[in-house]
N, C-alpha and C positions, 0 to 999 in steps of 0.2 A: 671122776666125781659122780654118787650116785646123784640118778635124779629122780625126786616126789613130786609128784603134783597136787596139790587137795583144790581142785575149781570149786572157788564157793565156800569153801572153810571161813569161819568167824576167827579164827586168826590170822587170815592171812594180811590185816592190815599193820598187826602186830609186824612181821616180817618186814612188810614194807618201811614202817617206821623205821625199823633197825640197819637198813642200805643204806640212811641219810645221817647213822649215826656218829659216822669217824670223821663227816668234816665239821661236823657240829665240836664234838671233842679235840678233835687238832686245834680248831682256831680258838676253843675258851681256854685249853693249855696255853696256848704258847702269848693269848692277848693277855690273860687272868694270872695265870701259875707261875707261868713260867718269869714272865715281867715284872711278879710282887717280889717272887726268893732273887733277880738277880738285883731288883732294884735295894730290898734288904742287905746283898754282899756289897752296896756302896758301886754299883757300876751306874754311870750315868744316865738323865730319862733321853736325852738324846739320842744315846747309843742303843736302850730299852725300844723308842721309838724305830731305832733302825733296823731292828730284830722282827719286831711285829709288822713293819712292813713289808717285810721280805716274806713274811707267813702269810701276810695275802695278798703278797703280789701272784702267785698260783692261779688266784679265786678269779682273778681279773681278768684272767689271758687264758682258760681254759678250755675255751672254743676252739683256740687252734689244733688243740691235740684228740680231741673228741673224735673227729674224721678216724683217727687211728683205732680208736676202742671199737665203732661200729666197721671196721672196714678187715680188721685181723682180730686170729683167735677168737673165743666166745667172749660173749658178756660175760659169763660166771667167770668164768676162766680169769678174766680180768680184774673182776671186784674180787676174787680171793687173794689173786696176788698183792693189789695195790692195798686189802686191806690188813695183809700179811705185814707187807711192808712199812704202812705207816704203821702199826705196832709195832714194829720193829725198833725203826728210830725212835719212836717215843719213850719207848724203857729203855734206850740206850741214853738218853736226856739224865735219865734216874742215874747212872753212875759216873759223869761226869762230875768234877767239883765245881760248887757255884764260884768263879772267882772270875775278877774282867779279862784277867789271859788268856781263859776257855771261852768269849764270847767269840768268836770267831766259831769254834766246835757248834756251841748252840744255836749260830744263825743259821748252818749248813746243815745240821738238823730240822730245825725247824722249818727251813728253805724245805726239805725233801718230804718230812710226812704231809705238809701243808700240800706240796704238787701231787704225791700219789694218795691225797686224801678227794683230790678234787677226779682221781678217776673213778673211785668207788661213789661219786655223785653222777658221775657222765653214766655207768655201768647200772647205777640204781634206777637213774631217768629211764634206760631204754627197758629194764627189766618191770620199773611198773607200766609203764606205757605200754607195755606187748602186753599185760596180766591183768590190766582189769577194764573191763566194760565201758564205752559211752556215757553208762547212766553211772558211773561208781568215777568218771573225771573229778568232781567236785570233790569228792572226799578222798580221792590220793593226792591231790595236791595239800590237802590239810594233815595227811598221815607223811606226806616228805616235810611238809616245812615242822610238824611235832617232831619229827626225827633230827632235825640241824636244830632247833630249838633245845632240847633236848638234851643233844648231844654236847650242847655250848652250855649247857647248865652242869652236865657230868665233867667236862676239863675244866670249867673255870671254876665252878662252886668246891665239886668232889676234892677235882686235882687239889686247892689251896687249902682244903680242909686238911686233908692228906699229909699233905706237907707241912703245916700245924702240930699236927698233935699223932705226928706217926713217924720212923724215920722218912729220910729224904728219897729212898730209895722205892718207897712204896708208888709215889704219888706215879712217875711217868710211866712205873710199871705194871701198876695196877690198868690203867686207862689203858695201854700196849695190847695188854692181855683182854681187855675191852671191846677193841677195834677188831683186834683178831676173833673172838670169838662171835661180831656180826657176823661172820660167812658162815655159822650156821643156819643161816633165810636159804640160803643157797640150795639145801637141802630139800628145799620144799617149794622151789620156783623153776617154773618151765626156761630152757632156754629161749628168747629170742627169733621168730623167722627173721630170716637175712636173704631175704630177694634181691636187695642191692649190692650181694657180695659176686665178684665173679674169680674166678682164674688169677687174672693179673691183681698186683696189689691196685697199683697207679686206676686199672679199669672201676675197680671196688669205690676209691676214692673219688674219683669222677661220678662216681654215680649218689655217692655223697653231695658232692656239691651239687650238683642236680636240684635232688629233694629238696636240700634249703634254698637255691634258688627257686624251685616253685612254690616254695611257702612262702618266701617274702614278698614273691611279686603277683603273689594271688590276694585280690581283695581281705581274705579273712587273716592273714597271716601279715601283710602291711597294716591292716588295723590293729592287730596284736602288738604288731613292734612297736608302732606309733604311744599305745594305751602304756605300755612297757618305761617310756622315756618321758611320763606324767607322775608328779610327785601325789600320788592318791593314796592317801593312807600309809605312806613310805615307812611311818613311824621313827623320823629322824629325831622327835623332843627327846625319844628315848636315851643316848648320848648325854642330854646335858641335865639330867634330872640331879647329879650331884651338884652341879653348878650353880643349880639355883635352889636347893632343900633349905637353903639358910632362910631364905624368905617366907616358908611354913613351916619354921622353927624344929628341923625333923634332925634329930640324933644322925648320929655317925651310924648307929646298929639298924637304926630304921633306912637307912638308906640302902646300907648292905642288903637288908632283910627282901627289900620289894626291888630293888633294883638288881637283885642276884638271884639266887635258888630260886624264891618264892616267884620269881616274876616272870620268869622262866615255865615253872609249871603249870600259872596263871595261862601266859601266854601259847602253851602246849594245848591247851582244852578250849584254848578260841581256836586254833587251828583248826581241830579235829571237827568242832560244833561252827563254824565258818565253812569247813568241806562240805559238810551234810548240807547246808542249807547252799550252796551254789548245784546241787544235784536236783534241786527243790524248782531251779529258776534259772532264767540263762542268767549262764556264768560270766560275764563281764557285766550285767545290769548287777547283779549281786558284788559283786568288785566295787563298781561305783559307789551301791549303795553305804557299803561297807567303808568306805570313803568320807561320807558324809556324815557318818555315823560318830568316825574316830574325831571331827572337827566341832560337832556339835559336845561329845565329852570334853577335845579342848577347851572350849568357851565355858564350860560350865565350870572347867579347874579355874581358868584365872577370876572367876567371879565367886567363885570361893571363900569361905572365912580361911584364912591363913596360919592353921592349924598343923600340927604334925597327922593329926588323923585324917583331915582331909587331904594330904600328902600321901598316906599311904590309899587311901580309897584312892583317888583317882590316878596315880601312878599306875597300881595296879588293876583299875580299870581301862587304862590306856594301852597298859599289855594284853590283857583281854581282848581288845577292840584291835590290836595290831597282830593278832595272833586269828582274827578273822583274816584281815587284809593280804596277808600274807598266803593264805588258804586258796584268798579267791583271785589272788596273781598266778598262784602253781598252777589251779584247776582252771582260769583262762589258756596257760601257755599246755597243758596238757592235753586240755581238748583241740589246738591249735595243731599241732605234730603230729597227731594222727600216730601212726605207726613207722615201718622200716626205721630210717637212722636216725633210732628215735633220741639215743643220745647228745649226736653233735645238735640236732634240732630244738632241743631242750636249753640245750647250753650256750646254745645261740640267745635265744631273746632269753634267759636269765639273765646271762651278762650284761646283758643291756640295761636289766633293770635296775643295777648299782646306781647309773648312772643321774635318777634324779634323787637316789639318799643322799650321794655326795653334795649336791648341789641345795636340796633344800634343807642339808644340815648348816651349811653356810650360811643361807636366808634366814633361819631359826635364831643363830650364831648373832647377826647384824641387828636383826629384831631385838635381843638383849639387851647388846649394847648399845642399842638406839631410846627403847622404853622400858627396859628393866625384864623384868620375867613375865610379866603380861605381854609384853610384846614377843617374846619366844611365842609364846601359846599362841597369842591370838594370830600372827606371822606364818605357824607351823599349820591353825586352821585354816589361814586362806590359802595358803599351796596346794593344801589338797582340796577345797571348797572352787578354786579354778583349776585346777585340772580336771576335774569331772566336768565342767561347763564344758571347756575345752573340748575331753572328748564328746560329752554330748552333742556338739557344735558340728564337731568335723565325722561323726558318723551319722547324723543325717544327714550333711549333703551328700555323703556315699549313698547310704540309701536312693536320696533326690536322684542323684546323677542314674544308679543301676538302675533304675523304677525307666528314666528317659534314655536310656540304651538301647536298641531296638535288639531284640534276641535273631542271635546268628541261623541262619536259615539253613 
């Protein structure tokens, strides 16, 4: 594989966006595409439901196999293959027949681009984390999370559009041919140093688990996890925005319109302009702020006239605003890893971070059906209006506490 370097090129965040583009496209195929054409052959939402989970079930659990990316073979090495392969399966989706006898075919598809979609994320982590600067943290997290944004707007938007109004053949093959055509960045990205690799595999991997043990139990990287498992700006309302459009009288096409494509690219350009400004400011006070930010637009929704145009304004100003949020979680956890196994590091407190979408899409959920769609909102603002308290709270007493440590002699 030749390798370019251009340090410092005004494209090179272009590149970087395009590492994070195949798991953004696998999961809006297989949540968007793939789940409308089976649910149109009459297969059940049950069994729809059982397909889509199996496609992130990968996303969840891909800490475990990270160890492996940083510890054998290159990075590049890795991200061509795995983004080889989810193209692969993906246009092999395209010549299957839609019918419930081949759902079985399409879980196991979907099962595998969805798992080697998540190593071209493990592989992207480590390649920008080796490739750009201190001061440039802030806006690669905002150029990874434009790139799964992105990429979830090309499988769910493109792929169903595809599938519409082109044969059926196009859609998983077009996007195949997608995936596979990101390792072209490859071309023009340094490999990875790997200090941490030795001789033996088992030694390599040990010394993986090292580095993420002394990230989590060093002050700044136990504050990270901690900030990680805080619903701040999680942008869980986003989920039930069909849910409740009835309330601001918003069409079926307006829905689509701000809650799909548009909302997406919306949310692509808070990313990118979220990075810049965490590069501006420490990057976790920009987190929070951004936080507070997306809470104070909630409250402004439900106090709203209950219009279809104030549905599309603030919807799509809530992707906006979540597309900050988003930016300045990457570019906290990026500037947290540092370098070496920067992939399993990465993908350590990412994973973690699911863990308050799920929970405060619940609390959103209960808010609903407790007060109606003001209580979503005003519910989805207080989660993230206490969690920022939260951490405010528990990182001054770290502060407190480090300030009364006596420094080691």
């Amino acid at each position: 594989m030749t390798e370019r370097v251009l340090p410092g090129s005004r494209l090179r965040p272009v590149f970087y966006i395009m590492l994070f583009l195949p798991m953004g496209i696998t999961n809006g195929y297989a949540v968007v595409s793939l789940a409308y054409l089976l649910s149109q052959a009459g297969v059940s939402v049950g069994a729809i439901a059982g397909l889509v989970g199996l496609s992130l079930l990968p996303q969840t659990w891909r800490a475990l196999w990270a160890p492996f990316v940083d510890a054998t073979l290159s990075v590049r090495g890795w991200y061509l293959i795995s983004a080889v392969l989810s193209g692969v399966m993906m246009a092999a989706t395209a010549f299957v027949p839609i019918t419930s006898g081949n759902l079985g075919i399409f879980e196991a598809l979907c099962f595998g681009f969805s798992f080697t979609a998540t190593i071209t994320t493990i592989a992207g982590s480590s390649l920008m984390a080796h490739g750009t600067s201190e001061e440039e943290k802030g806006r690669a997290g905002g150029w990874s999370q434009a790139g799964n944004l992105g990429g979830t707007g090309l499988g769910g938007g493109l792929g169903l559009w595809l599938a519409q109004h082109a044969p059926l053949w196009t859609s998983g093959t077009a996007l195949g041919v997608f995936c596979i055509a990101t390792s072209l960045a490859l071309l023009f990205l340094k490999e990875p140093s790997a200090e941490h690799r030795v001789q033996s595999l088992l030694g390599s991997l040990a010394n993986v688990g090292r580095e993420c043990w002394t990230l989590l139990t060093s002050q700044r990287g136990a504050l990270v996890f901690f900030l990680m498992l805080l619903p701040i700006g999680v942008g869980a309302a986003q989920n039930l925005w069909s849910a409740v459009a009835g309330d601001w009288h918003a069409s079926g096409d307006a829905v689509a319109l701000v809650n799909g494509v548009l909302g997406g690219l919306v949310a692509m350009v808070g990313c990118l302009i979220g990075g810049w400004i965490c590069d501006l400011m420490d990057r976790k006070t920009a987190y929070i702020l951004f936080g507070v930010v997306i809470a104070v637009a909630t409250v402004l929704m439900a106090l709203s006239p209950r219009t279809q145009t104030m549905f599309v304004v603030f919807v799509l100003l809530y992707a906006f605003l979540t597309g900050f949020s988003y930016a300045g979680y990457a570019a906290v956890v990026f500037e947290a890893i540092g370098k070496g196994a920067a992939g399993t590091k990465s993908n350590v407190l990412s994973g973690i971070s699911n863990v308050p979408l799920i929970y405060a899409g619940i609390f959103d959920g209960w808010g609903h059906d407790r007060w109606g769609s003001n209580g979503l909102l005003y519910t989805d603002a207080a989660l993230s209006l206490l969690g920022v308290m939260v951490f405010v709270a528990v990182a001054f007493m770290v502060r407190m506490l480090a300030a009364r440590t006596p420094a080691a002699a």
